[in-house]
C-alpha positions as CSV (number, residue, x, y, z in Angstrom):
1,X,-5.5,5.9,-4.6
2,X,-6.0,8.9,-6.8
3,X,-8.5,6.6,-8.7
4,X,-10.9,6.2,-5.4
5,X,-13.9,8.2,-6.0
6,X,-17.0,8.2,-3.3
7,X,-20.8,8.8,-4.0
8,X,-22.9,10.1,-1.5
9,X,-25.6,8.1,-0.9
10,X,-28.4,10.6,-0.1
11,X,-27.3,13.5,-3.1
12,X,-26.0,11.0,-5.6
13,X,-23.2,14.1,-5.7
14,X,-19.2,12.7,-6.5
15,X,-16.6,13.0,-3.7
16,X,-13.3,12.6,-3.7
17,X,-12.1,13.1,-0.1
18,X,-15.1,12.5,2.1
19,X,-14.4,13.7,5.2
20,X,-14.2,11.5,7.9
21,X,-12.8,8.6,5.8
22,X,-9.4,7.7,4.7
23,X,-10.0,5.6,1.2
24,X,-7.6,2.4,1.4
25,X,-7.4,-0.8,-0.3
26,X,-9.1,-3.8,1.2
27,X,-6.1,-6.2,1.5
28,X,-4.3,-3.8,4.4
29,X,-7.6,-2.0,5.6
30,X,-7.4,-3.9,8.8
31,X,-3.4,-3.0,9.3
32,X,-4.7,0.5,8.1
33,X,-7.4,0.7,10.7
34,X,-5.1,-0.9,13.8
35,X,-2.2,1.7,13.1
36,X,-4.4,4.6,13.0
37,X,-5.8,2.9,16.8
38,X,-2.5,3.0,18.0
39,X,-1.6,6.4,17.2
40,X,0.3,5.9,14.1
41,X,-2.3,8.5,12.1
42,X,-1.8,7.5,8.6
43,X,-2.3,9.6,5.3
44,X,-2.5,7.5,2.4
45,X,-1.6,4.0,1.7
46,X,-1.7,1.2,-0.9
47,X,-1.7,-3.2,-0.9
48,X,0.1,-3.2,-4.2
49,X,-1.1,-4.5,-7.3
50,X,-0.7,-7.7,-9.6
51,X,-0.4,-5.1,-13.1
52,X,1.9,-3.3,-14.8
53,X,0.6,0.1,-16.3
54,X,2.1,1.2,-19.7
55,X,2.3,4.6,-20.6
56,X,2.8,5.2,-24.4
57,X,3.7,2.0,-24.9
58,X,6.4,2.2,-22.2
59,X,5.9,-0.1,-19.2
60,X,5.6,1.3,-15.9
61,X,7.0,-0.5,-12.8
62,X,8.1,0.5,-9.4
63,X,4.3,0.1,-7.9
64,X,5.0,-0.8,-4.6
65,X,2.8,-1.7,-0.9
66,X,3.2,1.2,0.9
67,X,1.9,3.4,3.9
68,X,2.4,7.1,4.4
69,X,2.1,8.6,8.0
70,X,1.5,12.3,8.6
71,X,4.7,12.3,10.4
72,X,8.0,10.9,11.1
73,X,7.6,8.3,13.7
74,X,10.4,6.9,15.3
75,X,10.1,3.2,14.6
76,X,12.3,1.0,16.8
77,X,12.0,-1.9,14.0
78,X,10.3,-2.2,10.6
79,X,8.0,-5.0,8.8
80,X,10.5,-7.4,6.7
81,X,12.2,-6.3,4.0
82,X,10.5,-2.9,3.9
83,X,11.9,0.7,4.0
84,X,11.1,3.8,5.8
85,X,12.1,7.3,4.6
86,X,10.2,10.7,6.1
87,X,7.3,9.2,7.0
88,X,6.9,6.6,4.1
89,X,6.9,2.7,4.8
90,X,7.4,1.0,1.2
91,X,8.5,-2.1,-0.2
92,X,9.0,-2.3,-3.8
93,X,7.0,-4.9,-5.9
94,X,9.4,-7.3,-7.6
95,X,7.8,-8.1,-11.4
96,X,10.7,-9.7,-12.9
97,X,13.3,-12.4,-11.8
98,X,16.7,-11.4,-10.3
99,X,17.9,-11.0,-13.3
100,X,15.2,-8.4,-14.6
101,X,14.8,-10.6,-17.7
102,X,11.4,-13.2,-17.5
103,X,8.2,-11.7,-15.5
104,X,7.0,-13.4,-12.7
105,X,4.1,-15.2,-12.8
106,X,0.9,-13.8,-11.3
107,X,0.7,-16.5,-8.7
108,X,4.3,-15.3,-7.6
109,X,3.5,-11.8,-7.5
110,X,0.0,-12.5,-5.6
111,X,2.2,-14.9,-3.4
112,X,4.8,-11.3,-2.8
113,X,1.7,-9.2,-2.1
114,X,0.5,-11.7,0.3
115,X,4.3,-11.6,1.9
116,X,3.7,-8.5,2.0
117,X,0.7,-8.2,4.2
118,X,1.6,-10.4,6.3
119,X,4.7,-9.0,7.3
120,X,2.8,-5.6,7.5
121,X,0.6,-7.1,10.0
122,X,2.4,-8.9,12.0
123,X,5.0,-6.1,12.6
124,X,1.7,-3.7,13.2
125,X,0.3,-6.3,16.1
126,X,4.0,-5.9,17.6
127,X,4.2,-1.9,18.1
């Protein structure tokens, strides 16, 4: 999210952190949106992404779907397969094959992310 960048309509002027508005990927905008109805306020979040970044050659992995809340809540149960640790909802994004040797294809990683979102949002309908 630290790539999100807002211009004001009316002053042309660059924002980063409108007020008012949380930035958020458009895949879990509407699980975004319902958890912040129900009182779970959230801080940041993100869908996950079908890329690996390379830095220096070195590829990066570890980018995961994830929600941060601006507090602790005391979940009863959590979306499948997902994690919660001081306020942070995540589930890892799986690149490579269970043996960490052959990259998925981008068709399995879209069909993860959509996993994903769905479990997300059904487990968001349920609290």
């Amino acid at each position: 999210m630290d790539n999100l960048r807002y211009i004001d309509l009316k002053t042309y002027e660059i924002l980063d952190n409108p007020v008012g508005y949380i930035p958020c990927d458009k895949e879990i905008s509407d699980i975004i949106a319902l958890l912040n109805k129900k009182g779970y306020i959230t801080k940041s979040s993100c869908a996950g992404h079908n890329h690996i970044s390379y830095n220096n050659g070195i590829e990066i992995l570890g980018e995961s779907t994830y929600i941060v809340f601006d507090k602790n809540y005391d979940f009863s149960n959590l979306p499948e397969e997902f994690t919660y640790e001081n306020g942070h909802l995540y589930k890892l994004v799986d690149y490579y094959d269970d043996a960490s040797t052959n990259r998925k294809t981008s068709k399995e990683i879209e069909n993860e992310l959509n996993n994903n979102w769905n479990s997300l949002r059904n487990w968001a309908n349920k609290l």
